[in-house]
N, C-alpha and C positions, 0 to 999 in steps of 0.2 A: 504494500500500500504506500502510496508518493502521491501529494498531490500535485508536485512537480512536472509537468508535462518531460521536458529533457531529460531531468534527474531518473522520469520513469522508463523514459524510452532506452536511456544508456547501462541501467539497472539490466533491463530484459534482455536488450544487447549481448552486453556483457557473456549473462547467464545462457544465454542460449548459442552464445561461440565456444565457452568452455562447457558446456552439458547439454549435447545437442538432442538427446532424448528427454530432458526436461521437461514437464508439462506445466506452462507456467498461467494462472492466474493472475491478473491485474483489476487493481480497483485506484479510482483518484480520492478516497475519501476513506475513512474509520469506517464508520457507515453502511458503506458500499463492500466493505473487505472482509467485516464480521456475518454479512448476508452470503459472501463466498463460502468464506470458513463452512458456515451452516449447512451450506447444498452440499458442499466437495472434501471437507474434512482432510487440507493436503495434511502435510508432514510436518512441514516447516515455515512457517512466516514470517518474512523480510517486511517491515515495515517504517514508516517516519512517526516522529514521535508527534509534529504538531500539525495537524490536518483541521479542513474545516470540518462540518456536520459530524465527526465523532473523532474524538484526539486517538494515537497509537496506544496509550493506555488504557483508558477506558473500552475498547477493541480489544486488547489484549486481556483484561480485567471479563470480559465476556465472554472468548475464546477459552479462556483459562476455566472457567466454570463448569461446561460439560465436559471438557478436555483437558484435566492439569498438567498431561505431560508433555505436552505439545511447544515443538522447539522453537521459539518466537527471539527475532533476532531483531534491534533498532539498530535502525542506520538513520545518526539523524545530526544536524549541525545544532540541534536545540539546546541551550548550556543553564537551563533553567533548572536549577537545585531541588527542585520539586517535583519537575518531572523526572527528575534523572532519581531521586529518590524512589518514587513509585515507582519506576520501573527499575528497581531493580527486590524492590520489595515485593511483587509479583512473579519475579525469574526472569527478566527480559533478560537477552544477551546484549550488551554495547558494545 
């Protein structure tokens, strides 16, 4: 989840030159990502911590509820002591 348009497109990039058999889901929003989660249940979530309509926490804080062991990884320039606290209070990876 990125709501970065470039940040997401070079994300996907990226991952799909070094893991060509990937099956990659994208959302631009919390929101949008935890409604993924819900249909597709992947493995691992790559996400940004400050999104509009639902932040990578609180996303993460959902995901985490049916699914505790699910590997949930932030990639994010956010340097906000309180988000970086919850998540790491919840298991995010930074």
């Amino acid at each position: 989840m990125e709501d970065e348009q470039d940040a997401r497109e070079i994300l996907c990039s990226s991952l799909s030159v070094r893991y060509p058999a990937l099956r990659l889901l994208v959302a631009e929003n919390g929101g949008a990502g935890l409604e993924l989660f819900k249909r597709h249940r992947p493995d691992i979530v790559i996400t940004d911590i400050n999104m509009p309509v639902m932040d990578g926490i609180s996303m993460s804080a959902g995901i985490r509820s049916p699914v505790p062991l699910t590997l949930i990884i932030a990639l994010t320039a956010c340097s906000d002591m309180h988000y970086l606290i919850n998540a790491i209070a919840i298991g995010m990876g930074i």
